[in-house]
C-alpha positions as CSV (number, residue, x, y, z in Angstrom):
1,X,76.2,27.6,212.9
2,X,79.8,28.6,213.0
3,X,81.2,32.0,213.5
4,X,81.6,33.7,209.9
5,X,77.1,32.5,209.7
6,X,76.8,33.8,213.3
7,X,78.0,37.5,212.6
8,X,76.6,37.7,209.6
9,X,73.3,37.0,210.9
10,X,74.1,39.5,213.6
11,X,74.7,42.0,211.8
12,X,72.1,41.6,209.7
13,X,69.8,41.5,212.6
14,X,71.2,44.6,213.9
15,X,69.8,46.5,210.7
16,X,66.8,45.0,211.6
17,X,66.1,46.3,214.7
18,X,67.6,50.0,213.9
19,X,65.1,49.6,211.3
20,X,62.3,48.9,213.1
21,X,63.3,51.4,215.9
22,X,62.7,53.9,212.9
23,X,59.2,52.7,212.2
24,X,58.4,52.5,215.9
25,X,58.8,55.8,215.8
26,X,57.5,57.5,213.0
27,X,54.1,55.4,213.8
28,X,53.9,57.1,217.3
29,X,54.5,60.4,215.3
30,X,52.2,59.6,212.7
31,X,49.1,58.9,215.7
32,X,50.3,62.0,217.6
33,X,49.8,63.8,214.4
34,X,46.5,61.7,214.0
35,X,45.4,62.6,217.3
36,X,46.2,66.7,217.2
37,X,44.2,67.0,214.1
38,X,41.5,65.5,215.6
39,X,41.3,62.1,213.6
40,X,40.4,58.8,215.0
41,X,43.3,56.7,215.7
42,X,42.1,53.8,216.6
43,X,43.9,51.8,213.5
44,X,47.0,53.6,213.7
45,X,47.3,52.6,217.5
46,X,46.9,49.2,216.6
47,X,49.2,49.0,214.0
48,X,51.8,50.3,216.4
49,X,51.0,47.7,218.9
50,X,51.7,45.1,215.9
51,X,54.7,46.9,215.0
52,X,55.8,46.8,218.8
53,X,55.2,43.0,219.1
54,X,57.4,42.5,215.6
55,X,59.8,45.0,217.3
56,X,60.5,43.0,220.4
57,X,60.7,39.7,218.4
58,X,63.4,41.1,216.5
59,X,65.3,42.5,219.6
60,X,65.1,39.2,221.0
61,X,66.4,37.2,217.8
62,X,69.0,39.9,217.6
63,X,69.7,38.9,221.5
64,X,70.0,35.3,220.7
65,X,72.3,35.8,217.8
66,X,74.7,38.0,220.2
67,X,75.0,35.0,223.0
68,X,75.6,32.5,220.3
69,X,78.4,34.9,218.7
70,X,79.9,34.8,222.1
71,X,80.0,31.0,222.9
72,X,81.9,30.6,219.6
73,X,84.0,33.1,220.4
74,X,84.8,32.1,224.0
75,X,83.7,28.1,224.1
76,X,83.4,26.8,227.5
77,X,86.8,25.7,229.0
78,X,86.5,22.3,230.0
79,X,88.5,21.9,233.5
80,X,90.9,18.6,233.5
């Protein structure tokens, strides 16, 4: 992958993760909602758990994407 691929992926993977941040989020609203209203939330918990797992496999795609930006950016130096 060379650099130009590399940031664009980055970047695009940085949307992602905001993103999902933003549903993380509005889930555990939506069960504390759930929950002070007096509905089961059973479902909703384990939707968030999904979410969570999805989350964290983004974050770590995102992760990889950022390391490989910086080896093309600063190749190892070979020493003579």
């Amino acid at each position: 992958m060379n650099l130009v691929i590399a940031l664009d992926e980055l970047s695009k993977a940085r949307v992602i993760v905001a993103e999902g941040e933003g549903c993380v989020a509005e889930q555990r609203a939506m069960i504390d909602t759930l929950d002070r209203e007096g509905f089961d939330t059973l479902d909703a918990i384990l939707f968030l758990e999904h979410l969570e797992e999805m989350q964290e496999a983004y974050v770590a795609h995102r992760d990889r994407l950022e390391r490989q930006v910086m080896v093309l950016v600063r190749p190892a130096t070979t020493e003579d």
